[in-house]
C-alpha positions as CSV (number, residue, x, y, z in Angstrom):
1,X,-2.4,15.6,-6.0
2,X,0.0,13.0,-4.4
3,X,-0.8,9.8,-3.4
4,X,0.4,8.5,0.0
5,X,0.6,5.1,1.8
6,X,1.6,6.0,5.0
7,X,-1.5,4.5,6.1
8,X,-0.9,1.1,4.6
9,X,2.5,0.9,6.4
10,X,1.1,1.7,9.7
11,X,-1.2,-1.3,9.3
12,X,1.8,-4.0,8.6
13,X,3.4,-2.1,11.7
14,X,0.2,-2.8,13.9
15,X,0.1,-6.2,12.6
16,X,3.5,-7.0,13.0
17,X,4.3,-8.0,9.5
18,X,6.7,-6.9,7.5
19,X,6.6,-5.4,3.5
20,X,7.8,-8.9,2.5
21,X,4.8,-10.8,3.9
22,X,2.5,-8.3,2.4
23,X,4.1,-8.9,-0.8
24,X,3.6,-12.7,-0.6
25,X,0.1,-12.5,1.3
26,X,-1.0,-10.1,-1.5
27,X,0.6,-11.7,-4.4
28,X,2.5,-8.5,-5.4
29,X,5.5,-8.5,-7.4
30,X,8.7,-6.1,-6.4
31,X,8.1,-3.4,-8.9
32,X,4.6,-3.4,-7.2
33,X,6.5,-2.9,-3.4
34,X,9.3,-1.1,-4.9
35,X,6.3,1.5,-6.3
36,X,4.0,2.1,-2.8
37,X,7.7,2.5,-1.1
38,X,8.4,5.4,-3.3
39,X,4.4,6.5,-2.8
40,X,4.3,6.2,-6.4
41,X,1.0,5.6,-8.8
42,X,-0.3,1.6,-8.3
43,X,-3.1,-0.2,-10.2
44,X,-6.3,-0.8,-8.9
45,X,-5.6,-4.1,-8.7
46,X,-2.5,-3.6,-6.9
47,X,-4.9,-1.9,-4.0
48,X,-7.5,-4.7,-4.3
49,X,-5.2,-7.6,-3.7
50,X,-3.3,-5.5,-0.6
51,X,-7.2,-4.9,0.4
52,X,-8.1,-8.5,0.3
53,X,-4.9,-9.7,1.5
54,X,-5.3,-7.3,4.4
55,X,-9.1,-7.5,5.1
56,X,-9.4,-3.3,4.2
57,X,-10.7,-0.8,2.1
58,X,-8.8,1.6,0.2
59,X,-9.3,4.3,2.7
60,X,-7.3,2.6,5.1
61,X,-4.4,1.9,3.3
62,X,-3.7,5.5,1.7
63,X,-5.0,9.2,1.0
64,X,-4.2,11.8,-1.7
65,X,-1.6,14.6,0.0
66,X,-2.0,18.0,-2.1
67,X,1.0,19.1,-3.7
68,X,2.8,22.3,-2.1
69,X,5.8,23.4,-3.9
């Protein structure tokens, strides 16, 4: 199972906000950005402080995709 944040990026579109002001509304650090860019594993806490910064729930900001090979 992969993990994708599609969703979270279709949200900054909507809002008209770009990954930088997430990252500073959120309190992320690059590797944190650099990470969801590449759809990669983040902390719970990552998620929580995009969540809060963004008024969300989990749900909305990504899903697990299934791995076909």
């Amino acid at each position: 199972m992969a993990v994708s944040y599609k969703k979270l990026w279709h949200i900054l579109l909507d809002r008209d906000m770009k990954k930088r002001d997430l990252q500073e509304a959120a309190g992320l650090t690059k590797y944190a950005m650099n990470k969801l860019s590449r759809d990669e594993n983040v902390s719970t806490e990552v998620l929580g402080k995009i969540c809060s910064a963004l008024n969300c729930t989990t749900d909305d900001i990504m899903e697990f995709v299934s791995d076909e090979k």
